[in-house]
C-alpha positions in Angstrom: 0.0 0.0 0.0 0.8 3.1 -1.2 2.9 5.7 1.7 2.9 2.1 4.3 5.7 2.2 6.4 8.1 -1.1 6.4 8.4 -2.1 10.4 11.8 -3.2 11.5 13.2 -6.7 10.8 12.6 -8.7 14.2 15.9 -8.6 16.6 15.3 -12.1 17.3 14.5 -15.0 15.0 11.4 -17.5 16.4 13.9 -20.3 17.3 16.1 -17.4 19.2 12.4 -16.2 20.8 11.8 -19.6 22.3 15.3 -20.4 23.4 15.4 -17.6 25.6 11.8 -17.3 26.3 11.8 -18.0 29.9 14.2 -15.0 30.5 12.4 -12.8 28.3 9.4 -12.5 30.2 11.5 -11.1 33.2 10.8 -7.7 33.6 14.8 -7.8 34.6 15.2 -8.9 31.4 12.3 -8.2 28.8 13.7 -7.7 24.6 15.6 -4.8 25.2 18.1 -7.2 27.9 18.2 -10.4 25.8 19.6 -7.4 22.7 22.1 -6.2 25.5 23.2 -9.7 25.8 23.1 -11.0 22.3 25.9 -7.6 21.5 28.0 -8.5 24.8 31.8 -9.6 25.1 32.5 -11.7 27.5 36.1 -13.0 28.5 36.8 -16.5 31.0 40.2 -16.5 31.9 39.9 -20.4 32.6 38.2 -23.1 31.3 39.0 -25.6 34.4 36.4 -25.9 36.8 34.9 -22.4 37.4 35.4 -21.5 33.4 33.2 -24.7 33.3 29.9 -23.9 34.6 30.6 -20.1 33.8 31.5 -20.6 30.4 28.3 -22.9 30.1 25.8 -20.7 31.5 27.1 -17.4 30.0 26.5 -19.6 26.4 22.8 -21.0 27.9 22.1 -16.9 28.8 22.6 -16.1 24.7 25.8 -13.7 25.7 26.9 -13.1 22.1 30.5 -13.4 21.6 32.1 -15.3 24.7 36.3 -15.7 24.8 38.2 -18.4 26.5 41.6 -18.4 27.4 43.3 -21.7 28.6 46.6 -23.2 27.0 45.7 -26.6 28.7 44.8 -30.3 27.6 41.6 -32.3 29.0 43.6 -34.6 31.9 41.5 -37.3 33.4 41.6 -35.9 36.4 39.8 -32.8 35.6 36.4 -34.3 34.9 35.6 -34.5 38.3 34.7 -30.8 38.3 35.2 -29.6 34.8 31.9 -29.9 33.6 32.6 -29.0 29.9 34.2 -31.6 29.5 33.6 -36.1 29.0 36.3 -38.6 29.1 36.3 -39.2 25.3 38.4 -35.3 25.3 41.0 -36.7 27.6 44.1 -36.0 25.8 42.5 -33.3 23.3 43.0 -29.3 24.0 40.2 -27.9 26.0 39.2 -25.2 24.2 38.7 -27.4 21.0 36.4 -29.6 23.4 34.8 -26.6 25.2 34.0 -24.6 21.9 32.5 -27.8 20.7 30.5 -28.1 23.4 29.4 -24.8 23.7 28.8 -24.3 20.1 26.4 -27.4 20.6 24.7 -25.7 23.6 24.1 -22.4 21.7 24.9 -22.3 18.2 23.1 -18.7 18.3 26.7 -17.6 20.2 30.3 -17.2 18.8 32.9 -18.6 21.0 36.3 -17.2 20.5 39.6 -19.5 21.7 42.2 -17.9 22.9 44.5 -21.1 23.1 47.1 -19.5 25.1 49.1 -18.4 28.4 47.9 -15.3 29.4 50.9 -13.1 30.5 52.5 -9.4 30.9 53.0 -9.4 27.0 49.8 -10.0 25.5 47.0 -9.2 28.6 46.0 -6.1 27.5 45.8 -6.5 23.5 43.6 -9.8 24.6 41.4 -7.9 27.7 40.3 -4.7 25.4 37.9 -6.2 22.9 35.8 -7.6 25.9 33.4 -5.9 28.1 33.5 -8.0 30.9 36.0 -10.0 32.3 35.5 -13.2 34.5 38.0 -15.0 35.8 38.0 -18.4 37.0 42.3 -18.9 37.2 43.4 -20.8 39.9 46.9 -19.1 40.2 48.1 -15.9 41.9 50.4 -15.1 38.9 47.1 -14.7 36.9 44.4 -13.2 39.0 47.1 -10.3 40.0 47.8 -9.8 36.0 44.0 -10.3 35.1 43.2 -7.5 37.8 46.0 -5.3 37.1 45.1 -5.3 33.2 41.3 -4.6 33.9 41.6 -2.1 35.9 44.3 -0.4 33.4 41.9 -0.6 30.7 38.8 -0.1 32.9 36.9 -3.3 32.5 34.9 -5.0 35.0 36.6 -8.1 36.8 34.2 -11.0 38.0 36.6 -13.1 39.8 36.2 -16.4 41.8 38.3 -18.8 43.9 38.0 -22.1 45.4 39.7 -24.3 48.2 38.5 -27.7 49.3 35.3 -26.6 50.4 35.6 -23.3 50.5 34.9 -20.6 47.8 35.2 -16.7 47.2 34.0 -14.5 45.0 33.6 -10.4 44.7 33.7 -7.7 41.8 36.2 -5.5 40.8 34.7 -2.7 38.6 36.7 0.2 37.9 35.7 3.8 38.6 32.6 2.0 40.7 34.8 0.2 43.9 37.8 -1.8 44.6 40.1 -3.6 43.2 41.8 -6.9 44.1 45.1 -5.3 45.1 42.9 -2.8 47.7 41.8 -6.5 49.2 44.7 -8.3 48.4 48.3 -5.7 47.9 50.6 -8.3 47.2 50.9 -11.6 46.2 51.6 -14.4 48.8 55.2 -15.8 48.5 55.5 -18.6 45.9 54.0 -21.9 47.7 52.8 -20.5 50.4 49.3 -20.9 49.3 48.2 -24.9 48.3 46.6 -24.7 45.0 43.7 -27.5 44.0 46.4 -30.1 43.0 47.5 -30.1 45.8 45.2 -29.6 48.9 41.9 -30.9 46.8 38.7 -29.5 45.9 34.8 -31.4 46.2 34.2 -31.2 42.5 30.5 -29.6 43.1 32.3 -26.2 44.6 33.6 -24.8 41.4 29.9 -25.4 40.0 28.7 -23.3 42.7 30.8 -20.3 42.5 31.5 -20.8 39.0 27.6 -20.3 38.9 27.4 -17.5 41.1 30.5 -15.6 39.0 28.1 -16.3 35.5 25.1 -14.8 37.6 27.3 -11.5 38.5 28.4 -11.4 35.1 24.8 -11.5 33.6 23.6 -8.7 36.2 26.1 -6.1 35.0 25.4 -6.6 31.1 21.8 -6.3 32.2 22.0 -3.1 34.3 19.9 -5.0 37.5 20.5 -5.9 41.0 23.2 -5.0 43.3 26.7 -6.1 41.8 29.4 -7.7 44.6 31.4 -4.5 44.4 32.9 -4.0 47.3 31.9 -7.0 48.4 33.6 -10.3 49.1 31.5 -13.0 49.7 32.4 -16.3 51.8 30.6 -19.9 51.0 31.5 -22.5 53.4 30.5 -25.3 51.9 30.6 -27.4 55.0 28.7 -25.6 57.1 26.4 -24.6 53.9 26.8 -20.6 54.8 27.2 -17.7 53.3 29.2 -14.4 55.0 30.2 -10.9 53.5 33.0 -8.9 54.1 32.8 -5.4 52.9 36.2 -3.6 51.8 36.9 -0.3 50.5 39.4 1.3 47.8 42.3 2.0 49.1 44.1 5.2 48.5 47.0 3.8 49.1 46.3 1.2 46.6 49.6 0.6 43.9 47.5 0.1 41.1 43.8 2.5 41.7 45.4 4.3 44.4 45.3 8.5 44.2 49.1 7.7 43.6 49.1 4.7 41.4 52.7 3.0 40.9 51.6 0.4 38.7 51.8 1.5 34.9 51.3 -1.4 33.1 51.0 -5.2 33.6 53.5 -7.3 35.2 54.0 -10.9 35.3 54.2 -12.7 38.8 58.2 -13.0 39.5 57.8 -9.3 38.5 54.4 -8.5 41.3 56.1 -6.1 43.3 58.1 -4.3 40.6 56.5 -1.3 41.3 57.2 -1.5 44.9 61.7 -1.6 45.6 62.3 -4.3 47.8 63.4 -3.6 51.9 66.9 -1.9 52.2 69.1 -4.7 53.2 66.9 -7.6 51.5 68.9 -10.7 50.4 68.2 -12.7 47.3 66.1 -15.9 48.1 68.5 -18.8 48.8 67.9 -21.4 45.4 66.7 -24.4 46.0 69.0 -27.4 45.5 67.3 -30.1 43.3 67.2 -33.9 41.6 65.1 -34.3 39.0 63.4 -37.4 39.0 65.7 -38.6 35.8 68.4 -37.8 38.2 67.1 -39.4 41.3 66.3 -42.7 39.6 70.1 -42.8 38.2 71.5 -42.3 42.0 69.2 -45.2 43.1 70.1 -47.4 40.3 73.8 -46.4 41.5 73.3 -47.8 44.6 73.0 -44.3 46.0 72.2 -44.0 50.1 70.0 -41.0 49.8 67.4 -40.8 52.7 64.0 -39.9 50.8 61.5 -37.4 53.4 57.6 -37.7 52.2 56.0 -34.7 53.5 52.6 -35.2 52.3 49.5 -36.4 54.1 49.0 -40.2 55.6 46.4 -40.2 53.3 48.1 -39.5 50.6 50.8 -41.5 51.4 48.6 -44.6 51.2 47.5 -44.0 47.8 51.0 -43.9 46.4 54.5 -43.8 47.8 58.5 -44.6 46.6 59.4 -47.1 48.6 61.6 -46.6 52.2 60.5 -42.9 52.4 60.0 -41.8 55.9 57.0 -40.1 56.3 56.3 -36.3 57.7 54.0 -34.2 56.8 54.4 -30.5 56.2 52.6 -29.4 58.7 53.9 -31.3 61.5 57.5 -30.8 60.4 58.5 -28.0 62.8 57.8 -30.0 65.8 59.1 -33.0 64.9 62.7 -31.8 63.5 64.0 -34.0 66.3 63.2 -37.3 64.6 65.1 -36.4 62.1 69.1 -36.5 61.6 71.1 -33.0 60.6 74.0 -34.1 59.5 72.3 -36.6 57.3 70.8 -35.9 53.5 67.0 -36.0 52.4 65.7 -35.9 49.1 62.3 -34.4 49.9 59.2 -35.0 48.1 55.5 -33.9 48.3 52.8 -34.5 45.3 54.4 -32.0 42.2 57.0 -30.3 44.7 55.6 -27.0 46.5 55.4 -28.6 49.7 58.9 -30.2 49.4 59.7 -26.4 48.9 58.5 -25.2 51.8 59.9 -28.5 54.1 63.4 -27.9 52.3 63.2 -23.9 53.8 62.5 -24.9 57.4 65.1 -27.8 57.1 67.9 -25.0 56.3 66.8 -22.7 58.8 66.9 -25.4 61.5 70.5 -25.9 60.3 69.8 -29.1 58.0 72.0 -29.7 54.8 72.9 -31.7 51.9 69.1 -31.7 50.9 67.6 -31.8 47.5 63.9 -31.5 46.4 62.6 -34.0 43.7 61.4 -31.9 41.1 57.9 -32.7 40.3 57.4 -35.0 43.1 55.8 -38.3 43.0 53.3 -37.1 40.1 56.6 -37.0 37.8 57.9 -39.9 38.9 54.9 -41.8 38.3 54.6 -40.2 34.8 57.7 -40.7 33.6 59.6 -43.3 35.5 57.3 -45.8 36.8 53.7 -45.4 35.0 52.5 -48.3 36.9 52.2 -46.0 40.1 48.6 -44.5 40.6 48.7 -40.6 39.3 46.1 -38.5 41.6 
């Protein structure tokens, strides 16, 4: 008809409609959301087991274009809690698997792999075509560089963390609150902190706060609700409780301070570079090693080398080299009598931070002639004696 205006081509098609149909009739949500979604760049730093349920639910939600970054292989030992992923993608890279998956899930979405390690070099070039960043590392190295680059180029930082059954999870969002470092300044020395190889995690925790990271995520592309911003909040899974802990910026912050030190990205060995170390401070003593190549050569040899477990008696009984002696980390200190000072250990834990930390309170209690075995029993196991039991 003559002077008939044409209406607008439909934002959604009717598959798209009735996908997300249940959202839709939110009032949180409504058209004009699910369009705010659909445009939306969303970054996982992570696709282990909070990138899992994360990555899974931001796809579900319709969030258009949704990077992963993750450098890793599917290990068997993942799919306890990695939820993207089945046991026929042992042995293939995960982001091959996850964009499979996710693809499959919601082929509506673009996933973009960023099969990589994220570091000093490249953080920034990869955070800036994203919106919002989540990220579900489980390293220091990265949630410091992840936090330093957002708030350099003003992004949003969803981050989450998880310890047996414990997890954490707050907002950083630049201009609007805090930032990790105003919680967190510095890193923790290297080992200090057990990660999830090594102390464990129930697999269902990542889910949760994994979950709980997508639902922040969703609630600032949407404009609704009250964001975690300034807000850490506690699950104890045991005890099936939530807490909150309110922080504030820090003026004195390095990085969103009023007199920020922190220019640029820096990689972990490089955390406090903005900060000179204390007048006086030594170098941190090296720590004297065997790889386990070496170690099995000195025992063919015939070599007398006292070997010092000092993982748990549970872990012990899963898998052990055979006339270790038996010490856990945590009761080393007071039981430094049982063992001999003038006399050698090769110490080993699971993959070798704990044997670390038991070969620095041997020296200081005057101990020598000790060795760490690089890798710990996991190495040996994989490439000495494969008949062992990997966990």
């Amino acid at each position: 008809m003559s002077g008939s205006i044409t209406p607008p081509a439909p934002t959604f098609s009717r598959d798209e409609l009735l996908r997300y149909s249940r959202q839709l009739i939110m009032p949180e949500v409504t058209v004009a959301g699910q369009r705010r979604l659909q445009q939306a760049r969303v970054l996982c730093v992570g696709a282990g087991g909070l990138g899992s349920p994360l990555a899974l639910y931001l796809a579900a939600a319709g969030v258009g274009r949704l990077g992963l970054v993750d450098g890793d292989t599917v290990d068997l030992t993942n799919l306890q809690r990695q939820t993207l992923y089945a046991t026929a993608d042992v042995g293939r890279p995960k982001l091959e698997a996850a964009r499979a998956r996710l693809s499959a899930l919601n082929p509506e979405i673009t996933v973009v792999p960023h099969a990589l390690r994220l570091v000093s070099a490249n953080a920034l070039e990869l955070l800036r075509d994203y919106d919002v960043i989540a990220d579900g590392s489980d390293n220091f190295a990265t949630r410091y560089l992840v936090n330093d680059a957002a708030v350099l180029l003003g992004k949003p930082n969803v981050s989450g963390s998880v310890y047996r059954f414990a997890g954490q999870l707050s907002v950083f969002h630049p201009g609007r609150g805090p930032c990790y470092r105003c919680l967190f300044p510095e890193p923790p020395p290297p080992g200090l902190v057990p990660s999830c190889a090594e102390s464990g995690v129930l697999g269902v925790l990542p889910g949760i706060i994994g979950s709980l990271q997508a639902l922040e995520v969703l609630k600032l592309l949407l404009g609704q609700g009250e964001p975690l911003i300034g807000r850490l909040l506690l699950f104890d899974g045991l005890g099936a409780r939530c807490r909150e802990l309110s922080f504030e910026r820090n003026p004195a912050c390095a990085l969103c301070g009023d007199a920020p030190t922190i220019k640029a990205p820096c990689d972990h060995d490089e955390a406090r570079c903005a900060r000179p170390p204390p007048s006086g401070a030594g170098e941190r003593e090296a720590v004297a090693r065997y790889s386990v190549e070496e170690f099995h050569a000195r025992r063919l040899a015939g070599e007398p080398d006292a070997l010092l477990d000092v993982r748990e008696p549970h872990e012990h009984q899963l898998v052990s080299l055979p006339g270790a002696v038996l010490l856990p980390l945590g009761e080393l200190p007071a039981r430094l009598h049982e063992l001999a000072a003038t006399r050698g250990y090769v110490i080993y834990c699971h993959r070798g931070a704990r044997a670390e930390r038991a070969y620095g309170l041997l020296r200081q209690a005057g101990f020598s002639g000790l060795r760490v075995l690089t890798g710990g029993i996991d190495a040996w196991a994989t490439r000495i004696d494969p008949s062992l039991p990997r966990y």
